[in-house]
C-alpha positions, -999 to 999 in steps of 0.1 A, spaced: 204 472 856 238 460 851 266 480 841 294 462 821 332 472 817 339 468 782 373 472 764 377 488 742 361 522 749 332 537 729 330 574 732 300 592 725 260 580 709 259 552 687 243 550 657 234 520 639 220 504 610 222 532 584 241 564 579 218 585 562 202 602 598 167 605 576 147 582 597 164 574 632 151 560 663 156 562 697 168 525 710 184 529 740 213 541 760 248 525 768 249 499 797 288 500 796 312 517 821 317 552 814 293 559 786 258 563 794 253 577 760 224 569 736 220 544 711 203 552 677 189 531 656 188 545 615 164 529 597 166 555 567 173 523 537 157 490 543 164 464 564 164 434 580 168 434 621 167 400 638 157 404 673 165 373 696 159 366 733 149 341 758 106 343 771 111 369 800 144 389 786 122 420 775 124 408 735 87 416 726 92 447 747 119 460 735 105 450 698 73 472 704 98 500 718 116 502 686 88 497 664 66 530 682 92 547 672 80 549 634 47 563 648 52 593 663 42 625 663 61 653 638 80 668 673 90 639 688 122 625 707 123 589 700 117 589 663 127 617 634 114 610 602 119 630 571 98 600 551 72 583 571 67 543 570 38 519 579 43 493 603 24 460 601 32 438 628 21 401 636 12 391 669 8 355 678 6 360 713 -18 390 715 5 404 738 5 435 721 -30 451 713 -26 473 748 -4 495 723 -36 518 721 -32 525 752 -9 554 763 8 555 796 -3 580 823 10 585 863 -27 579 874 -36 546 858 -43 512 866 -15 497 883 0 475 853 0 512 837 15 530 867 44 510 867 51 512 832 49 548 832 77 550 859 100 532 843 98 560 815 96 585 840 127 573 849 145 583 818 160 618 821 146 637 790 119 615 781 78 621 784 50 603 773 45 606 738 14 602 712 16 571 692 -7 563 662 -17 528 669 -41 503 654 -51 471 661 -66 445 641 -82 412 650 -92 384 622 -132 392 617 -152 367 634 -131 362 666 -137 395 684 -144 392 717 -170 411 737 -145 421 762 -123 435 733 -115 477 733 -137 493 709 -107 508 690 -101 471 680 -107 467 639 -118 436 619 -96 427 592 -112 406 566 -86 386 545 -97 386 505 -101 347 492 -83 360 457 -54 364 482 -49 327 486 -33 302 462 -36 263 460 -12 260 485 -31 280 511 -61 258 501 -41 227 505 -24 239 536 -59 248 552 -76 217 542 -47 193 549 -37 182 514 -10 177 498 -8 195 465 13 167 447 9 131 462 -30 131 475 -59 132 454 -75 156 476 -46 181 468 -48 175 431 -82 182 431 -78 214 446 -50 226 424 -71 217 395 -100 240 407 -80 266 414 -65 268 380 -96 265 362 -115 289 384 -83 314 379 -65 303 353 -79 287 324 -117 289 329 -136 257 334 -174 243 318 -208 239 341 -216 206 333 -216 208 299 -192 227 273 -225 250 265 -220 265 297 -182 276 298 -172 297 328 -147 326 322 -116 326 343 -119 349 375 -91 362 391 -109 378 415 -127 346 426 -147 339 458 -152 301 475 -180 301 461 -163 296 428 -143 270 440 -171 247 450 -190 252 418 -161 243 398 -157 212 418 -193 198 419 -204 209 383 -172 208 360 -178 172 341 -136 166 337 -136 172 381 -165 148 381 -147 121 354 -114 120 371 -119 122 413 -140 101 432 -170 111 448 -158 108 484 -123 128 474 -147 155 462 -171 159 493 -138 158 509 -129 192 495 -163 207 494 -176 203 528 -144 224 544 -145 248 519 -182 255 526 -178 259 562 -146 282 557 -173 302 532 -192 308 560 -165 322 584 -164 362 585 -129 362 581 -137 353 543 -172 365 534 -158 400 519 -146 399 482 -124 423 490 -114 419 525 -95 448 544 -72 469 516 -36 468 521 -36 504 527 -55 503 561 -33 481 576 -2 494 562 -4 531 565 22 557 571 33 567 605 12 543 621 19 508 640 -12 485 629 -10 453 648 -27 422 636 -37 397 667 -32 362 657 -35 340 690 -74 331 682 -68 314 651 -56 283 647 -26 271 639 -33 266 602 -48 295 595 -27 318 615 4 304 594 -22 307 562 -28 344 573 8 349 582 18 333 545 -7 352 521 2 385 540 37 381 533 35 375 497 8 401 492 24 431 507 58 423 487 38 418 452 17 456 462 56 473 470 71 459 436 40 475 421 42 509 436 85 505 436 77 503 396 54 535 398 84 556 415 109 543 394 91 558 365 78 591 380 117 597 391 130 578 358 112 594 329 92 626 315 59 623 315 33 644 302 10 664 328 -18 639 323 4 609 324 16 622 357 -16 624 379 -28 593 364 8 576 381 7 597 411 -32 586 420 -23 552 416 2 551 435 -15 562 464 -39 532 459 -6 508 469 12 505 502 41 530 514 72 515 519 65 490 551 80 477 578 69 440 585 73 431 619 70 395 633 68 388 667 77 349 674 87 345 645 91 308 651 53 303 658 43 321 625 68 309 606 77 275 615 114 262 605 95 223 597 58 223 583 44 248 555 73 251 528 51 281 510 55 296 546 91 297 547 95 302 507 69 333 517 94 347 544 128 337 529 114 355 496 107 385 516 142 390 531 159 383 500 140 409 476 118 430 498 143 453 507 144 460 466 111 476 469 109 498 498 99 467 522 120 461 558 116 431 582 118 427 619 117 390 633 117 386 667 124 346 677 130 329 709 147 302 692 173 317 667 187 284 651 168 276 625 145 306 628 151 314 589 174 299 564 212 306 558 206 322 527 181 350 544 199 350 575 228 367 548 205 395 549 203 410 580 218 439 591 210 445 626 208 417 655 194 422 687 204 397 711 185 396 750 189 372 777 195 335 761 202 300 783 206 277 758 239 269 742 224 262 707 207 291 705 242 311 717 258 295 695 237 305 670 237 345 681 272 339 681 280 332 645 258 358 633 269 388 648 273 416 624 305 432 637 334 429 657 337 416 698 353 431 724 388 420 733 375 421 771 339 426 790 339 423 827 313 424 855 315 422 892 352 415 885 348 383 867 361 387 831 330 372 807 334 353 777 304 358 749 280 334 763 283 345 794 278 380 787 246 363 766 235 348 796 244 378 822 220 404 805 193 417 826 156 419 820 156 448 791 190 446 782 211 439 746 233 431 727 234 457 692 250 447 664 249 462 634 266 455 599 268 495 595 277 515 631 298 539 642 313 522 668 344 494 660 320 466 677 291 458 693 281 475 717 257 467 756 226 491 762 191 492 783 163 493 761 143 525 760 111 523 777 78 526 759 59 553 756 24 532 751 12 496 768 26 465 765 9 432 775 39 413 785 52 405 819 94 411 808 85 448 827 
């Protein structure tokens, strides 16, 4: 890989992201002329790291490198931990399930060559990493690993606007989107009657689509107000979604099995469709925030106030029924979370990297297309960029305004003296830019990605 002559100096490691050295990563080591140095990565407080890069620069690699790092062992040498986190990442592409699988000298040949380019880092060995992956029930594949999970997605999850999103309604101009925000209030909400007020029907909460179709074909103010053909409409695609696996459990896959300390789960996305994987995408979002605030409230009163003996336990056993503080990880982040389309997508997102970090919750987007990837009010929020290989001026440009801390006054290679987007363009295959809002070096800084430890399913190595 390239080495790059960078003024001025940095001496030494660098360390990024955080201060606190309680949960620090292995990222890399320096690409820069005399420093060959490692880079660190401290994720002790939250954060939000925005990880950018053209298809082929080594972005998803280099994500999944990072990210293993949480899952380690107790004695390991890319990831200390004094308090461990779950990882839940998002795979569109389902280019990362081959996680599970740990490299060896004497595997296939994808393997093999994966191997030796850890190998080939002085002081590093293959390490165990606690993996899972999960694929949306209903769209396993016999050819699938049998380590592969089903995750079932609870229908309470989802709101009107899931509903609407799924069936292709809108909530506020089309009948057909009226009609379902009416159900779904009565059904949750306000309770509703079956086809006469003798037979009222509490409000459920905890509702299946069952519910919803009831409401709609028996409750006489539905019937009064929406025309037959709006109402068959709704109830034929809600009947055949009732019927898919991914929604025939009331209460789906807890929270705490995908988002468990010290391990990477990842959920495979590609064999949904676009709607559902941005539905999925959406509720998961919003869910795993609203279970953090909970549990964020639990620990602020264990640590806050003195409770009696009893009072305790009862606290300390519920909290273990909530999430540990998460990382959310999402891997083309454009596909998932489209800038144009589902606004309760991007309010979902943009919610998330405004507040999560208030209750224990940290996010890692990875994009191909940084402009536009979130709004300029989240994109305030991030701490840490990570910039690979980019071509397209936009999306330099882009990189360019964001970067966290300050440039070098020169970079040269091959004795050509590079401005920004040159160096942008320059980078090799598993190469970065780090820049960091909190790092002990004056500026950003050029490094090679540390090689993984487990499989990845791209081609960018």
């Amino acid at each position: 890989m390239k080495t790059f002559d960078v003024e001025p100096r940095v001496v030494g490691a660098v360390h990024l992201g955080g201060t606190k050295r309680q949960s620090v990563i292995l990222a890399g080591r320096m690409a820069e002329k005399g420093n060959m140095e490692s880079i660190q990565f401290d994720g002790s407080d939250n954060f939000v790291v925005f990880e950018v890069g053209k298809r082929g620069s080594g972005k998803s690699y280099g994500m999944g490198s990072l990210l293993e790092g949480f899952a380690t062992a107790a004695a390991s040498r890319i990831g200390r931990h004094q308090e461990r986190r779950a990882v839940v990442l998002l795979d569109p592409l389902d280019i990362h399930w081959p996680a599970v699988t740990p490299l060896r000298a004497d595997g296939p040949e994808g393997i093999r060559r994966q191997y030796q380019a850890l190998a080939g880092w002085e002081g590093l060995e293959v390490e165990p990493i606690s993996v899972r992956v999960f694929v949306p029930a209903g769209h396993a594949w016999p050819i699938d690993p049998p380590e592969f999970r089903e995750f079932r997605l609870p229908v309470s999850f989802l709101n009107a606007g899931d509903w609407a999103l799924l069936l292709n309604a809108d909530l506020i101009t089309e009948p057909r989107g009226r009609l379902i925000d009416e159900a779904y209030r009565k059904v949750t909400e306000t309770g509703w009657t079956w086809d006469d007020p003798s037979s009222p029907q509490a409000a459920k909460p905890d509702y299946a689509i069952a519910d919803l179709v009831n409401c709609i074909e028996h409750d006489p103010d539905i019937a009064g107000f929406y025309a037959a053909e709006t109402v068959r409409s709704v109830i034929q695609p809600l009947r055949s979604m009732g019927r898919m696996p991914l929604f025939d459990s009331a209460q789906g896959t807890p929270l705490t099995e995908l988002a468990e300390a010290g391990v990477l789960s990842i959920l495979c996305l590609a064999r949904l469709t676009d709607d559902l994987r941005t539905v999925l995408t959406t509720v998961l979002v919003r869910k795993l925030k609203a279970d953090r605030m909970f549990a964020s409230q639990i620990r602020r009163r264990l640590a806050l106030h003195t409770e009696n003996e009893n009072d305790r336990r009862e606290l300390e056993a519920e909290l273990q029924r909530h999430i540990p503080r998460t990382v959310l990880a999402l891997d083309e982040a454009q596909i998932l979370m489209p800038a144009r389309g589902s606004s309760l997508a991007r309010q979902a997102l943009d919610s998330f990297v405004l507040e999560g970090r208030n209750f224990g919750l940290s996010l890692w987007l990875a994009t191909q297309r940084p402009k536009g990837a979130i709004s300029e009010a989240a994109a305030s929020q991030i701490d840490t960029f990570i910039v690979h290989r980019l071509s397209v001026a936009d999306d330099i440009n882009a990189v360019c305004g964001l970067l966290q801390n300050a440039r070098p006054k020169i970079i040269r290679h091959a004795g050509r003296e590079l401005d920004l987007p040159d160096l942008i363009r320059a980078l090799d295959v598993g190469q970065a830019i780090f820049s960091s809002a909190t790092s002990d070096a004056s500026r950003f800084v050029i490094g090679n990605v540390r090689p993984r430890n487990v499989a990845h399913g791209g081609e960018a190595f």
